[in-house]
N, CA, C and O atoms as a MOPAC input file, in Angstrom:
PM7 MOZYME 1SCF
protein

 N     43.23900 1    22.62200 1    37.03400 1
 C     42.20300 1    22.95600 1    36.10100 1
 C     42.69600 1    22.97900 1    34.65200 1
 O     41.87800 1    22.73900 1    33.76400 1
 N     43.86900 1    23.22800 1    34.36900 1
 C     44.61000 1    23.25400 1    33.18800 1
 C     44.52900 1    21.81700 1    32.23100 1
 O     44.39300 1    21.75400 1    31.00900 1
 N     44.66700 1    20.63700 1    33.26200 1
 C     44.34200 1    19.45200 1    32.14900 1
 C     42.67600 1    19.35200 1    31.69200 1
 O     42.27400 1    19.04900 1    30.56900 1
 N     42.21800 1    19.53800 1    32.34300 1
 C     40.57700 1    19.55600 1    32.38600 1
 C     40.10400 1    20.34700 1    31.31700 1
 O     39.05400 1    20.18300 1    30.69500 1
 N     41.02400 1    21.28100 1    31.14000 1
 C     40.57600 1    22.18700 1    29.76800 1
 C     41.39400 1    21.92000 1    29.15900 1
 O     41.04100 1    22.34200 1    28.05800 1
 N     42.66100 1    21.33200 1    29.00100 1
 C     43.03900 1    21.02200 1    27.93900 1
 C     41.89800 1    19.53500 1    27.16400 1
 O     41.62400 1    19.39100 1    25.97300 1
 N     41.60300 1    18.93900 1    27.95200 1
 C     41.13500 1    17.43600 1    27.99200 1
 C     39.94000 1    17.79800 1    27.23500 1
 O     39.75700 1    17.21200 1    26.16800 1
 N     38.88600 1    18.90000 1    27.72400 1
 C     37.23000 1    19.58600 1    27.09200 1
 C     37.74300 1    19.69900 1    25.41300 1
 O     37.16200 1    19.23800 1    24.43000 1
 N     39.16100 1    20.55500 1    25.47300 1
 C     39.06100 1    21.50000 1    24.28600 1
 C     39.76800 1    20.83400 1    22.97300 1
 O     39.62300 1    21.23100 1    21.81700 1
 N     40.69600 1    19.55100 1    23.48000 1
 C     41.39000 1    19.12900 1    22.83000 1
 C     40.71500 1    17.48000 1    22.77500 1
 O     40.01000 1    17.03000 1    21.87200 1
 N     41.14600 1    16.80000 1    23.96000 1
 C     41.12500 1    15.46600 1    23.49800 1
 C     39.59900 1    15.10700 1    23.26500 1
 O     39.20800 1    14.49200 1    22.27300 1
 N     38.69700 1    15.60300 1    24.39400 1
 C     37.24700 1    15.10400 1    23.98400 1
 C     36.98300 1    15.00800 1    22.62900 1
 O     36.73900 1    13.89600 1    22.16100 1
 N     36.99100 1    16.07300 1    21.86000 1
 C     36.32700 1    16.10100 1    20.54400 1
 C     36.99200 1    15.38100 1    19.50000 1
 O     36.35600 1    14.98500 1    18.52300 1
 N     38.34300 1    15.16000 1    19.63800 1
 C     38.71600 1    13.96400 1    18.40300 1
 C     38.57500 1    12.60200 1    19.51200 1
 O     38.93300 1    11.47200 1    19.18200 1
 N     38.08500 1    12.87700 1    20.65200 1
 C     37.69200 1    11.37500 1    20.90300 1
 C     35.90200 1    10.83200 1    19.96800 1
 O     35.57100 1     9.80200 1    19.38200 1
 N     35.46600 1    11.61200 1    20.14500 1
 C     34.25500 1    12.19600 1    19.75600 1
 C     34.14100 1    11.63500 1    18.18000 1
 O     33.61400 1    10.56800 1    17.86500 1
 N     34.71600 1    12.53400 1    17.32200 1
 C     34.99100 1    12.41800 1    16.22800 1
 C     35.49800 1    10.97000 1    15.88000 1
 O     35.01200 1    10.48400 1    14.86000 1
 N     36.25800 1    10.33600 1    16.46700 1
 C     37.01300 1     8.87500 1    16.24000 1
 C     36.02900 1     7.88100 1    16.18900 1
 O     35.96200 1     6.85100 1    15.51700 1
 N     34.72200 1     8.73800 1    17.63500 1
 C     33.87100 1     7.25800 1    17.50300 1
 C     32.88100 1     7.35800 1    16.43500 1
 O     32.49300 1     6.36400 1    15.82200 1
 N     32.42400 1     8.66500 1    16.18000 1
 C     31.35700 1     8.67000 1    15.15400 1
 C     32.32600 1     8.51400 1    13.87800 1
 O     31.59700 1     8.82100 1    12.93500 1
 N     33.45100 1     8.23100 1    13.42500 1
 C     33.96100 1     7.98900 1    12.43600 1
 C     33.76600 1     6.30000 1    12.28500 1
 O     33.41700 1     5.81900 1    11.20700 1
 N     33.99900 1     5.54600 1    13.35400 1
 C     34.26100 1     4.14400 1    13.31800 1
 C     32.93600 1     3.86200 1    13.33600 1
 O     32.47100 1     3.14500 1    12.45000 1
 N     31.89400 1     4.53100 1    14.63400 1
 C     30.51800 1     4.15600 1    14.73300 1
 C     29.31700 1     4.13500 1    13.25500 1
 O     28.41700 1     3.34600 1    12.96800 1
 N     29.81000 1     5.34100 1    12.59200 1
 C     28.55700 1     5.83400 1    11.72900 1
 C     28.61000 1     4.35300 1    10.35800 1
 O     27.67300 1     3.66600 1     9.94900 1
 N     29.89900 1     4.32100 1    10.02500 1
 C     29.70400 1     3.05300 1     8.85500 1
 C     29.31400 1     1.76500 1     9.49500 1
 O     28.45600 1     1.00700 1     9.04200 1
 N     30.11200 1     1.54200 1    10.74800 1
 C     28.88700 1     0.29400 1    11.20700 1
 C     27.60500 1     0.66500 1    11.18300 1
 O     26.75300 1     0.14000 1    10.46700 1
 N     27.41000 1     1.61800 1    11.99200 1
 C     25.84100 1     1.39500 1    11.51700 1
 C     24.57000 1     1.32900 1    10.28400 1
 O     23.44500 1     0.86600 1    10.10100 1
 N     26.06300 1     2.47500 1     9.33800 1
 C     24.77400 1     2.00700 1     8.18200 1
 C     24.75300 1     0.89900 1     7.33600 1
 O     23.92700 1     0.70500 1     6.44400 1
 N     26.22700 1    -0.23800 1     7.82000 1
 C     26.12000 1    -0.79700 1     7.13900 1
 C     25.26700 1    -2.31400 1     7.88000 1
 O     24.69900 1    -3.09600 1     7.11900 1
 N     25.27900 1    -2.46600 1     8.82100 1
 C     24.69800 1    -3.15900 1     9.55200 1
 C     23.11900 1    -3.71700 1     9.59900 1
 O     22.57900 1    -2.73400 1    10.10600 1
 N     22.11100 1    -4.63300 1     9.39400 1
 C     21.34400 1    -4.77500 1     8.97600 1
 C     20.30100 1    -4.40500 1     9.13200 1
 O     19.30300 1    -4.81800 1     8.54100 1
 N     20.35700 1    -3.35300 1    10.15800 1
 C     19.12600 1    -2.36700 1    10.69900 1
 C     19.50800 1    -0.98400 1     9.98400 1
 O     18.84300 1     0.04000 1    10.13900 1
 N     20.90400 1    -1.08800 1     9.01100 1
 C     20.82900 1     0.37500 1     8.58400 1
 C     20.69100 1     0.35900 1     7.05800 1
 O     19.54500 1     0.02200 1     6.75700 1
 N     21.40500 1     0.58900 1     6.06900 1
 C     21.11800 1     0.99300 1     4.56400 1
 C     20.09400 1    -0.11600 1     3.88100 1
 O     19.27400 1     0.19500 1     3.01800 1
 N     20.29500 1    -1.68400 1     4.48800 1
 C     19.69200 1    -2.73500 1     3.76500 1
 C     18.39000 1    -2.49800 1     4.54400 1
 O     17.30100 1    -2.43700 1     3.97300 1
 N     18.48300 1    -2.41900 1     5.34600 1
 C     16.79200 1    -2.02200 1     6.01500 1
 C     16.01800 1    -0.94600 1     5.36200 1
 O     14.83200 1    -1.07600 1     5.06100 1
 N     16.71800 1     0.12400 1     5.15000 1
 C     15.98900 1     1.25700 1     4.18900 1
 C     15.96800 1     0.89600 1     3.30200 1
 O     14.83700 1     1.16700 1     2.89800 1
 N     16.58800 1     0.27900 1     2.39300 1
 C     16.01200 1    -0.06500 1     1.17100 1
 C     14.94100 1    -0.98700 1     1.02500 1
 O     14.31000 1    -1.19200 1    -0.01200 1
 N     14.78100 1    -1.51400 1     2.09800 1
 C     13.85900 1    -2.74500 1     1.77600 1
 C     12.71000 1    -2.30700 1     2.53000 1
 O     11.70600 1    -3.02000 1     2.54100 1
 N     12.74800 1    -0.91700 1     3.33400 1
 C     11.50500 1    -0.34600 1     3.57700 1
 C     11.05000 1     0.46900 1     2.37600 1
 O      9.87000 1     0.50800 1     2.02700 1
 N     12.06400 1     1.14200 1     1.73800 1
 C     11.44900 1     2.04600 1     0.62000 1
 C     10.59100 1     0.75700 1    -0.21400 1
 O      9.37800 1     0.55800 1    -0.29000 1
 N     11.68100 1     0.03200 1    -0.75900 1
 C     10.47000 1    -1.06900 1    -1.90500 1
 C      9.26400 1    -1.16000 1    -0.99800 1
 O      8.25600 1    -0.74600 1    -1.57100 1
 N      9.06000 1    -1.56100 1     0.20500 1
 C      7.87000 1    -1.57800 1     0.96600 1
 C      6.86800 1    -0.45600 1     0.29800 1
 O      5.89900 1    -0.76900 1    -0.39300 1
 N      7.17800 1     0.66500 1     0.55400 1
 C      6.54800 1     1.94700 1     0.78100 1
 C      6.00300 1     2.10500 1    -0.68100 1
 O      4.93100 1     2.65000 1    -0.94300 1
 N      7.17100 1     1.37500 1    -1.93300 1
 C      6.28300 1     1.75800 1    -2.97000 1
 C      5.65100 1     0.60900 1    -3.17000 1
 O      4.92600 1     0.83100 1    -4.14000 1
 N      5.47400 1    -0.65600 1    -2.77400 1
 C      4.59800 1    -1.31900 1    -3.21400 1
 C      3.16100 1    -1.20200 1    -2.17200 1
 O      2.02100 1    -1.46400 1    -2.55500 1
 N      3.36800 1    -0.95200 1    -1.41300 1
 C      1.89900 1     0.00400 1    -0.83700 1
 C      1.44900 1     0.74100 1    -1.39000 1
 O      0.23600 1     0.86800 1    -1.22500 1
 N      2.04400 1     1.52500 1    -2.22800 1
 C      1.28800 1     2.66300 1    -2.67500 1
 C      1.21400 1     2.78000 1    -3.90100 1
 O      0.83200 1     3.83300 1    -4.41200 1
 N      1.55700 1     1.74700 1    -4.59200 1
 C      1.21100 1     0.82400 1    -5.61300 1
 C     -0.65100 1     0.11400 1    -5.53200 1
 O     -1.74400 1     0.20400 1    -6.09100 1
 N     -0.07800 1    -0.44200 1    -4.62900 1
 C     -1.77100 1    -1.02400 1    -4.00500 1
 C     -2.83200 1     0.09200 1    -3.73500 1
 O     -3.97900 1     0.19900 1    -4.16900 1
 N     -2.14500 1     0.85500 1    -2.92800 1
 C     -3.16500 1     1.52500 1    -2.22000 1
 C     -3.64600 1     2.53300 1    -3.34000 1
 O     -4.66900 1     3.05900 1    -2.90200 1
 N     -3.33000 1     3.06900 1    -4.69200 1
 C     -3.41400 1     3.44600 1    -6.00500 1
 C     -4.57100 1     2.34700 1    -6.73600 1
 O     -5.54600 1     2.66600 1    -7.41700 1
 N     -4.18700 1     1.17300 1    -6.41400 1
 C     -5.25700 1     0.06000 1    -7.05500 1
 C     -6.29300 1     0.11800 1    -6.43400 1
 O     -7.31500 1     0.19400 1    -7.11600 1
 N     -6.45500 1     0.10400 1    -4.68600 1
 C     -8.00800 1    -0.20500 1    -4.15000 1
 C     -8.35900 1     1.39800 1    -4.51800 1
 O     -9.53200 1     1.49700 1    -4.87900 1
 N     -7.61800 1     2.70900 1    -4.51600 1
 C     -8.63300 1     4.13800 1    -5.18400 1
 C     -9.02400 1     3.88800 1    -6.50400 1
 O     -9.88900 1     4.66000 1    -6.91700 1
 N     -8.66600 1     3.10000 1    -7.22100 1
 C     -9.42600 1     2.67900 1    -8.72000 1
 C    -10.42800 1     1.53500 1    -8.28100 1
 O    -11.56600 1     1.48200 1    -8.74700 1
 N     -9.93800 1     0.60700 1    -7.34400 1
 C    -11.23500 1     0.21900 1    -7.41700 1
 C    -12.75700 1     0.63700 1    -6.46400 1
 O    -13.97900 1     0.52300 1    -6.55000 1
 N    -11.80600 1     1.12600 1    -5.64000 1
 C    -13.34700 1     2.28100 1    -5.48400 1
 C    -13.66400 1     3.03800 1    -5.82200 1
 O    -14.71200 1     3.43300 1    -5.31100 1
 N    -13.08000 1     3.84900 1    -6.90400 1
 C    -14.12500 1     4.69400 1    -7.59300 1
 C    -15.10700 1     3.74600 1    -8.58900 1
 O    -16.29900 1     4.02400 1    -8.71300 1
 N    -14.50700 1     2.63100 1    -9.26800 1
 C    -15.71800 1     1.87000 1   -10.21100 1
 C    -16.79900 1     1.36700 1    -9.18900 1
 O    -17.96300 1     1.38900 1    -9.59000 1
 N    -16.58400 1     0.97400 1    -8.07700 1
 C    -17.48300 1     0.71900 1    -7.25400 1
 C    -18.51500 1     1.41000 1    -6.59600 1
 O    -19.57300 1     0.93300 1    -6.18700 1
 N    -17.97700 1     3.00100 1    -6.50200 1
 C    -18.84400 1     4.09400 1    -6.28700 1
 C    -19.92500 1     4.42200 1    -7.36500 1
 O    -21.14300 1     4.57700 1    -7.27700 1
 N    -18.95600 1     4.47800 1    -8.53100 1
 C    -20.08900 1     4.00800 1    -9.68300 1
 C    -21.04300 1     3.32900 1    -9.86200 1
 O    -22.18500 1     3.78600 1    -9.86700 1
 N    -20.84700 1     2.49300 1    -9.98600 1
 C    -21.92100 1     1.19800 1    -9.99200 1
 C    -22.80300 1     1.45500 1    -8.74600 1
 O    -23.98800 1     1.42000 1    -9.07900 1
 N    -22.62100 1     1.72600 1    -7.29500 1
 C    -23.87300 1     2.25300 1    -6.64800 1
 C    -24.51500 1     2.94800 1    -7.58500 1
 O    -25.45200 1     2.58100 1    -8.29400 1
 N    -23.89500 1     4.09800 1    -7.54600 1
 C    -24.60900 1     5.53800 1    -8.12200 1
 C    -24.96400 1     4.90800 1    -8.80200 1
 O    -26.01700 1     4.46100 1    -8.34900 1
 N    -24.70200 1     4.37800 1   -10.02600 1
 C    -25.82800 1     3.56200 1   -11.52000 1
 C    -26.85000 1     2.86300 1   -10.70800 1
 O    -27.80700 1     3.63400 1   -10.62200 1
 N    -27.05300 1     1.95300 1   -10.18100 1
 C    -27.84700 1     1.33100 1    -9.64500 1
 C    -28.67600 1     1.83300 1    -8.57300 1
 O    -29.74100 1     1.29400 1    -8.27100 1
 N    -28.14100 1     3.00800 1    -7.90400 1
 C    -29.41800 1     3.88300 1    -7.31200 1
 C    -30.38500 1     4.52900 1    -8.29500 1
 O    -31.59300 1     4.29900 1    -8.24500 1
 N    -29.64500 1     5.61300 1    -9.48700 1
 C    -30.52000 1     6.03400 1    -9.86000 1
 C    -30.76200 1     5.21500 1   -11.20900 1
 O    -31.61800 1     5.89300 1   -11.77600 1
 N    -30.53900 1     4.37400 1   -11.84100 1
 C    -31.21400 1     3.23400 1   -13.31300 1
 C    -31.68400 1     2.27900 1   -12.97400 1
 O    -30.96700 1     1.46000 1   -12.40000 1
 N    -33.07800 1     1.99900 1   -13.19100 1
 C    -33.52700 1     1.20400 1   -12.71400 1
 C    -33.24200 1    -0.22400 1   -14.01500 1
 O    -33.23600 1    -1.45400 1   -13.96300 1
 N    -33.13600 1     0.31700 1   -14.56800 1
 C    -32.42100 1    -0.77200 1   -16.04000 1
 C    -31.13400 1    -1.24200 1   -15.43500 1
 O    -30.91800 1    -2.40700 1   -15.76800 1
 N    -30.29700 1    -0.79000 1   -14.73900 1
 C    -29.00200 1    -1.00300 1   -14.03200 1
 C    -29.95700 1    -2.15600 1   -13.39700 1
 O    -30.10600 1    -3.24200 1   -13.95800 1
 N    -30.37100 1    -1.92900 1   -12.59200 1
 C    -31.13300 1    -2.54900 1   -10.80500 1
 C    -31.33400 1    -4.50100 1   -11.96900 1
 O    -30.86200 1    -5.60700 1   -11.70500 1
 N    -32.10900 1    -4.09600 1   -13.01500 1
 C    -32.86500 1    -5.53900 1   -13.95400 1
 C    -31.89800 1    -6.06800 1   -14.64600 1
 O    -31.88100 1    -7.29800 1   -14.69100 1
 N    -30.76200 1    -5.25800 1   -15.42000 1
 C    -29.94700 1    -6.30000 1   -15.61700 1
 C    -29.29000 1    -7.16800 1   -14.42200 1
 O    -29.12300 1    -8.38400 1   -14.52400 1
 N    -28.99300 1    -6.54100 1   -13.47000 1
 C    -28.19200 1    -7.20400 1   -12.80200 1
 C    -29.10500 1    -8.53100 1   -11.86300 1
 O    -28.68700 1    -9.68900 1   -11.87800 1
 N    -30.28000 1    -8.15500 1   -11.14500 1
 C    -31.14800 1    -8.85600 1   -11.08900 1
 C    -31.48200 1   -10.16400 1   -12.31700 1
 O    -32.18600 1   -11.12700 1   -12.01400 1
 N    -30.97500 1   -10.03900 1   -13.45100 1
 C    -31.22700 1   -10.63400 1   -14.93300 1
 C    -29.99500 1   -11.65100 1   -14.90700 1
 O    -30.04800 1   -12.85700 1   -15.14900 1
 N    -29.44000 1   -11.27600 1   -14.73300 1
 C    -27.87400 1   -11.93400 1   -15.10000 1
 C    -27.07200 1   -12.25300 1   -13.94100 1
 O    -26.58100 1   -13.34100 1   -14.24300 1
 N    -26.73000 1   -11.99900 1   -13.00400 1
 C    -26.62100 1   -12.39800 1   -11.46200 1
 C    -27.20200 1   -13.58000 1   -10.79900 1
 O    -26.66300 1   -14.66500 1   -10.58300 1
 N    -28.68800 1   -13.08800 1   -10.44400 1
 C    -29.26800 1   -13.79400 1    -9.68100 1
 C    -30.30500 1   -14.65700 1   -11.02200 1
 O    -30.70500 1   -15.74800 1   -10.61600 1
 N    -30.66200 1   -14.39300 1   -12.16900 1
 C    -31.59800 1   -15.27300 1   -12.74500 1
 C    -32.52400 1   -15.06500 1   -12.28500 1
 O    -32.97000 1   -16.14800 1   -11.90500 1
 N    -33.27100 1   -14.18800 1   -12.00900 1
 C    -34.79900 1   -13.38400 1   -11.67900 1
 C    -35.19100 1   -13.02200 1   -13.47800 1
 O    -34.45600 1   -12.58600 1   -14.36500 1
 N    -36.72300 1   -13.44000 1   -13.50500 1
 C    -37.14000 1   -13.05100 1   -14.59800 1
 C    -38.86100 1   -12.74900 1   -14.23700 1
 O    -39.68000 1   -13.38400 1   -13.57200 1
 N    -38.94300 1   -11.50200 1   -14.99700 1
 C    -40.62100 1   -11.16000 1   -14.87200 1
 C    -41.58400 1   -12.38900 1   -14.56600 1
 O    -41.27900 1   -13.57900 1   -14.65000 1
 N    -43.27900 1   -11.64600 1   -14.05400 1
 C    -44.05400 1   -12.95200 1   -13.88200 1
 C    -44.63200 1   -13.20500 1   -14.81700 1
 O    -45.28500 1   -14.24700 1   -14.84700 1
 N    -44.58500 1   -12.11400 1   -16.19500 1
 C    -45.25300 1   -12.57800 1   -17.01600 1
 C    -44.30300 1   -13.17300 1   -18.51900 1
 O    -44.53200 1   -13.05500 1   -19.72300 1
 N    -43.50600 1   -13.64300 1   -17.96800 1
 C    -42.40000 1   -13.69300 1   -19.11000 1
 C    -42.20300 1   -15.53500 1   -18.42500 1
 O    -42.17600 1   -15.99500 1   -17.28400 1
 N    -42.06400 1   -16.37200 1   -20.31300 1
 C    -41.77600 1   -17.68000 1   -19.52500 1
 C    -40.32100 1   -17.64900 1   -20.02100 1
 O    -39.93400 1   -16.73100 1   -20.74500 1
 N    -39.44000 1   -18.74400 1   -19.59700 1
 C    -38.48200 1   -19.49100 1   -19.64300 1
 C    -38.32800 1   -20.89900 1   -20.09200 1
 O    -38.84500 1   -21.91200 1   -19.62100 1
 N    -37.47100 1   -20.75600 1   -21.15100 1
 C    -37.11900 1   -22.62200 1   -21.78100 1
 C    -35.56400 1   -22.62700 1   -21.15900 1
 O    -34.60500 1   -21.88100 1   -20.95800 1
 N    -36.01000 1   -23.99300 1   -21.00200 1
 C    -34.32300 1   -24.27800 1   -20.71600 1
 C    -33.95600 1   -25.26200 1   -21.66400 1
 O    -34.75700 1   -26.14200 1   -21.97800 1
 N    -33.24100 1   -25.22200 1   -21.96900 1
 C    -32.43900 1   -26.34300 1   -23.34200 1
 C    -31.13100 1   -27.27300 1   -22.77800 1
 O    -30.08600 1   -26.93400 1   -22.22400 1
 N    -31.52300 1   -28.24000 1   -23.06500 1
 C    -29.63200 1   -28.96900 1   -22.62200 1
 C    -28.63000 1   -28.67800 1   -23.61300 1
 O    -28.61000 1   -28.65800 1   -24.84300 1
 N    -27.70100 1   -28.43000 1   -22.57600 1
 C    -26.52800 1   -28.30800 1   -22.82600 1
 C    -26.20600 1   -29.00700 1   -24.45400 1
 O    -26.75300 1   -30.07800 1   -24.71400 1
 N    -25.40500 1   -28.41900 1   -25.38700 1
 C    -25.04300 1   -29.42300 1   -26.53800 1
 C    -23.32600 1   -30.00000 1   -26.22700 1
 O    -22.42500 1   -29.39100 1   -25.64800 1
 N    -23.30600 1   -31.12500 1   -26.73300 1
 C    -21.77900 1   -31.81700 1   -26.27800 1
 C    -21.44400 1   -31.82100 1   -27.34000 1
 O    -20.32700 1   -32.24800 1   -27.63300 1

């Protein structure tokens, strides 16, 4: 029983120690370790880069409902300038183009 505890108390743990000494820099240096995190972080901020852009652009977009639910001047320009809808009692000239 004497080598068995010498072996627990002594050799295991600088065996131990030897491999996570040799193991740990391979791994971070290896291409699933430090170069991978870095190139997930740039990931992470250019998502959230974006994902910063579509919350700006939905709030102008929330806007523009809301304007166009409640202005009905909202509703005619856009009807005006969009689609080219014009009153029935209103005429229209069209002119050619000048070159």
């Amino acid at each position: 029983m004497p080598r068995f505890a010498l072996f627990v108390e002594r050799i295991l743990p600088l065996t131990i120690l030897g491999l996570a000494g040799i193991g740990a820099p391979v791994l971070m240096f290896s291409s699933e370790g430090l170069p991978r995190l870095r190139s997930l972080e740039t990931e992470i901020a250019q998502v959230r880069a974006e994902n910063a852009e579509l919350a700006r652009t939905n709030t102008q977009l929330q806007r523009k409902v809301q304007k166009l639910k409640q202005d009905p001047r909202s509703v005619e320009r856009l009807a005006r300038d969009e689609l080219g809808l014009v009153r029935n009692t209103e005429v229209v000239f069209q002119f050619p183009a000048q070159r």
